[in-house]
Kinemage of the C-alpha trace (Angstrom):
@kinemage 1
@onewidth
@group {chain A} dominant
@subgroup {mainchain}
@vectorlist {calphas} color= white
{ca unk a 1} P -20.170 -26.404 6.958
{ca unk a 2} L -19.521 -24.669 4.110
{ca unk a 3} L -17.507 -21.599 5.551
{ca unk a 4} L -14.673 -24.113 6.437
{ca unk a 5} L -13.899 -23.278 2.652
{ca unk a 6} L -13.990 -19.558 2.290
{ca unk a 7} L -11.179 -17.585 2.070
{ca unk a 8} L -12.720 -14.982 4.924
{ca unk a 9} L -14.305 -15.551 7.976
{ca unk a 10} L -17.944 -14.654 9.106
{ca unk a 11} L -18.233 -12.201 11.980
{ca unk a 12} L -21.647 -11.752 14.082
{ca unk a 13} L -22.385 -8.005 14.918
{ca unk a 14} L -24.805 -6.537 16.145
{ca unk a 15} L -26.731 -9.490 15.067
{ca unk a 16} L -25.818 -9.355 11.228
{ca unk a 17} L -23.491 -11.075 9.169
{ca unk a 18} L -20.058 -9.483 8.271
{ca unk a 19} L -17.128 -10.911 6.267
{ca unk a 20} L -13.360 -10.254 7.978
{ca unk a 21} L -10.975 -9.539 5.285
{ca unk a 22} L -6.939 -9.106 5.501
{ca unk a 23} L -6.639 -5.777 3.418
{ca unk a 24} L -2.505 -5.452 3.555
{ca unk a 25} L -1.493 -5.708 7.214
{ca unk a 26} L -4.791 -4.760 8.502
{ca unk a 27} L -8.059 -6.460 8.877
{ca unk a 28} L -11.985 -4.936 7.520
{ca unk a 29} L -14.981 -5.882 8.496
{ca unk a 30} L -17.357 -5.724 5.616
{ca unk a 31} L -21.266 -6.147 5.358
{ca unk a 32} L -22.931 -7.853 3.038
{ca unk a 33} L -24.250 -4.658 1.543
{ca unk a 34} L -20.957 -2.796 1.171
{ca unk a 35} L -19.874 -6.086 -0.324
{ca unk a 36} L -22.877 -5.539 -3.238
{ca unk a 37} L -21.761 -2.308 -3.468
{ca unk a 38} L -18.866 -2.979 -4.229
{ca unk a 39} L -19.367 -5.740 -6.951
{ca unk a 40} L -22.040 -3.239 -8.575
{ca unk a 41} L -19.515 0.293 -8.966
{ca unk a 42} L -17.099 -2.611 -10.332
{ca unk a 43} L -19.635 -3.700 -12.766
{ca unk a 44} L -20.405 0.044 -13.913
{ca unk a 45} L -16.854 0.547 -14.329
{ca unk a 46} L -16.405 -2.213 -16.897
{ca unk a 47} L -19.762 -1.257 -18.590
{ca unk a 48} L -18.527 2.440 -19.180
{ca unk a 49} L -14.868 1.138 -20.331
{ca unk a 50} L -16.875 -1.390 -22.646
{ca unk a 51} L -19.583 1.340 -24.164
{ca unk a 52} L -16.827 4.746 -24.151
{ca unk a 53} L -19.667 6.762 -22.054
{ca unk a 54} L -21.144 7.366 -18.783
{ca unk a 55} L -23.550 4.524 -17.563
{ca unk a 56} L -26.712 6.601 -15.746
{ca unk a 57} L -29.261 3.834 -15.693
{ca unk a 58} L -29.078 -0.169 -15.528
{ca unk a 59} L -30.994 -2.925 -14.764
{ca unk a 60} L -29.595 -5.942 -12.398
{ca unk a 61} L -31.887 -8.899 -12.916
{ca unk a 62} L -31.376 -11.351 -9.482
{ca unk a 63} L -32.880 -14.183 -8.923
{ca unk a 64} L -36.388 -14.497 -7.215
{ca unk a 65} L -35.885 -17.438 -5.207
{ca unk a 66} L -32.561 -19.250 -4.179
{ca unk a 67} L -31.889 -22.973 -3.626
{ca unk a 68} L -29.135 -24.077 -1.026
């Protein structure tokens, strides 16, 4: 019920979840990890900007257990 309010739509394939985007006038079909990996070279880019110098090594803390 929820995906009736996000602004993508869910895709089966091959048996995983994948997220169809509208990039421009063409559509992607991400997974969920390219969709991390994204979100985490983001995040590096803003830490380097922030600090003036190459980031190397990081820790992501995530949570161990998730609620619905």
């Amino acid at each position: 019920k929820d995906a009736a309010h996000f602004p993508f739509t869910l895709r089966n394939k091959n048996g995983k979840p994948h997220i169809e985007l509208q990039v421009g006038d063409q559509k992607r079909l991400l997974a969920p990890e390219e969709i991390s990996s994204m979100v985490l070279s983001k995040m590096k880019d803003i830490a380097e900007a922030y600090l003036g110098e190459k980031v190397t090594h990081a820790v992501v803390p995530v949570p161990a257990y998730f609620n619905d």
